[in-house]
C-alpha positions in Angstrom: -8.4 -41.7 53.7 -9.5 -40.0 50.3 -10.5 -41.6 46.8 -8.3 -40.8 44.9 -10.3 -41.1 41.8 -13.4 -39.4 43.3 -14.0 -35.8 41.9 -13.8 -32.9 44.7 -16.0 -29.9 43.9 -13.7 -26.7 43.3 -14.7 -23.8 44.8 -15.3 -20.7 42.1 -13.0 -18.3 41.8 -14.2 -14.8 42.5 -11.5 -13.4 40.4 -9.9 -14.5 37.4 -6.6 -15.9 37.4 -3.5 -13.8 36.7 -1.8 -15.8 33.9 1.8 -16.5 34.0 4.5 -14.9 30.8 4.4 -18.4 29.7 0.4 -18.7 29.3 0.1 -15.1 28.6 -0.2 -14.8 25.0 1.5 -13.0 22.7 0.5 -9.6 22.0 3.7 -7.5 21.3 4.5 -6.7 17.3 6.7 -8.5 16.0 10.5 -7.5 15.4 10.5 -5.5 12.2 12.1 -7.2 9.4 15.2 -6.8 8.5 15.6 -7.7 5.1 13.0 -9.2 2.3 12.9 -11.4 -0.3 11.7 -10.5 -4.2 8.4 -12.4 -3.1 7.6 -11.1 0.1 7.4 -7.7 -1.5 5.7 -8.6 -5.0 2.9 -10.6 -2.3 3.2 -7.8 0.1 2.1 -4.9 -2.6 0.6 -7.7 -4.8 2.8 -6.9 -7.7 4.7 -9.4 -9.8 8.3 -10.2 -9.0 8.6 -9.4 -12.8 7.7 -5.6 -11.4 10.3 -5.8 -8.9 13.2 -6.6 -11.6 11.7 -4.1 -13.5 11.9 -1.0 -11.2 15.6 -2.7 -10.1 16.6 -2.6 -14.0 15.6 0.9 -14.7 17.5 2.0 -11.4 14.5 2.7 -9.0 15.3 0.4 -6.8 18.7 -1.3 -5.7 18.7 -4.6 -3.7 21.1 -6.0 -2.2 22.9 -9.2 -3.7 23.6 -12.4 -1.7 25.0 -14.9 -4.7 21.8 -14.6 -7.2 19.2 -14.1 -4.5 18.1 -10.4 -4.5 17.2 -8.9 -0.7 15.3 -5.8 0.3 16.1 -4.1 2.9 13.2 -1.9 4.9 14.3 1.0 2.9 13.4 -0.4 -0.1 10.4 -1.5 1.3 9.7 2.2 1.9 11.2 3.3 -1.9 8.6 0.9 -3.3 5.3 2.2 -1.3 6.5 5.5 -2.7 6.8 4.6 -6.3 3.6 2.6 -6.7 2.1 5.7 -4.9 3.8 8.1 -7.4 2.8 5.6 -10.0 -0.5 5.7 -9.2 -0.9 9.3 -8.9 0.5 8.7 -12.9 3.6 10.0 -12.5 6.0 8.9 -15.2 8.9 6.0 -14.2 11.6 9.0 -15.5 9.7 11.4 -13.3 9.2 9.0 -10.3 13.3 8.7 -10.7 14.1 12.4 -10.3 11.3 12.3 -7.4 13.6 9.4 -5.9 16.9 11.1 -6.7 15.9 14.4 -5.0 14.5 12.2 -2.3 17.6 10.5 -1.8 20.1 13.4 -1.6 18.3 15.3 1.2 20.7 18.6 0.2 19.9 18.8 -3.4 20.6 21.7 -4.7 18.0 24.7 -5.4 18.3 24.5 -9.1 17.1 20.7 -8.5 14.3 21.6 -6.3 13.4 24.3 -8.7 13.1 21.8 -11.6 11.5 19.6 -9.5 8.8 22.1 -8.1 8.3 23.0 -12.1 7.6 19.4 -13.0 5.1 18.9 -10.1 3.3 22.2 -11.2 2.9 20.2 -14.4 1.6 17.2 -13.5 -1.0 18.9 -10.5 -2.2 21.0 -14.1 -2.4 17.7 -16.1 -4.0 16.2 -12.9 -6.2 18.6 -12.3 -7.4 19.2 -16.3 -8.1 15.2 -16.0 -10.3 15.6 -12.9 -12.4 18.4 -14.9 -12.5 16.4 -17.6 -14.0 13.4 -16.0 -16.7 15.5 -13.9 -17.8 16.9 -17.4 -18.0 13.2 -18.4 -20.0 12.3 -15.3 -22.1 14.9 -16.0 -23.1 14.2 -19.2 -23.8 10.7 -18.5 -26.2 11.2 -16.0 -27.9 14.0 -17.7 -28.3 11.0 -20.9 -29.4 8.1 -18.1 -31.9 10.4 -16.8 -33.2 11.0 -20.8 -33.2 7.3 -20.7 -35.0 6.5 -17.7 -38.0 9.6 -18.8 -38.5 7.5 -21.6 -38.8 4.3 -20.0 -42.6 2.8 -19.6 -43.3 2.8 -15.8 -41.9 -0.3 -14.1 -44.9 -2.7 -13.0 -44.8 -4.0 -9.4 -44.5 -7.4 -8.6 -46.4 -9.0 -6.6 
C-alpha cells in the first residue's frame, strides 16, 4: 500500500513536452480591425481627435456615421497615414486634397495627372531649395562654432 501523501521522485524528461492548443499560447496576429473609433486613431497617430474633425470638415476624410458616433473604417486608417505623411513632407491641406482626389479615382484623367505631376514638380523645387538652404545654414554655423571654440582658453583637466 502507498502514502498517499508521500512525494514520489519524477523521472526527468529527456524531451520537452509538446503543449496542447489550449496551453499553447497565442502567437497568431490578431484579426484586423474592422472599423475604429475617433480615439483609437488620434492615440494611434498621436494626434488630437480635434485633428480628426478637422481633416473630416475640410473633406479629407469621411467616416462613417452610426447616430453621433463617427467610425473609421481601415481605409481611412490608410487615408490618414497618407495625409500626415504628405503633411509632413509640407504639402498644403488643398494640395494633400487633389493628392487624395487623384488617389481615389484610380482613372483620372491625363489633364489631372498632368496638373498633378506639375504641382509635385513644384513642391520637390520648393523642397529641394529648403534643403540647400538649410545645408548653407549648417554650414555657416559650424564654421562660427569652430571661430568660437579657437578662441576659447584651453579646457583644464580635472582631476
Amino acid at each position: 500500500m502507498t502514502d498517499p501523501h508521500k512525494r514520489t521522485t519524477s523521472v526527468k524528461r529527456t524531451t520537452p513536452r509538446r503543449q496542447t492548443s489550449e496551453e499553447a499560447p497565442y502567437k497568431a496576429r490578431p484579426p484586423p480591425k474592422t472599423q475604429y473609433s475617433i480615439g483609437e486613431l488620434a492615440n494611434e497617430f498621436a494626434i488630437t481627435t480635434r485633428a480628426l474633425r478637422f481633416y473630416e470638415v475640410r473633406g479629407l476624410l469621411t467616416p462613417d456615421r452610426r447616430g453621433t458616433t463617427r467610425v473609421y473604417s481601415p481605409d481611412d486608417r490608410k487615408r490618414l497615414a497618407l495625409i500626415l505623411r504628405a503633411k509632413n513632407l509640407g504639402l498644403s491641406l488643398d494640395s494633400i486634397g487633389d493628392h487624395l482626389a487623384i488617389h481615389d479615382h484610380a482613372r483620372a484623367g491625363p489633364a489631372e495627372l498632368e496638373a498633378l505631376r506639375e504641382r509635385t514638380d513644384q513642391h520637390i523645387a520648393v523642397l529641394t531649395t529648403k534643403r540647400n538652404d538649410l545645408q548653407s545654414t549648417l554650414t555657416e554655423l559650424r564654421r562660427l562654432r569652430a571661430a568660437i571654440v579657437a578662441r576659447l582658453p584651453p579646457a583644464r583637466s580635472r582631476n
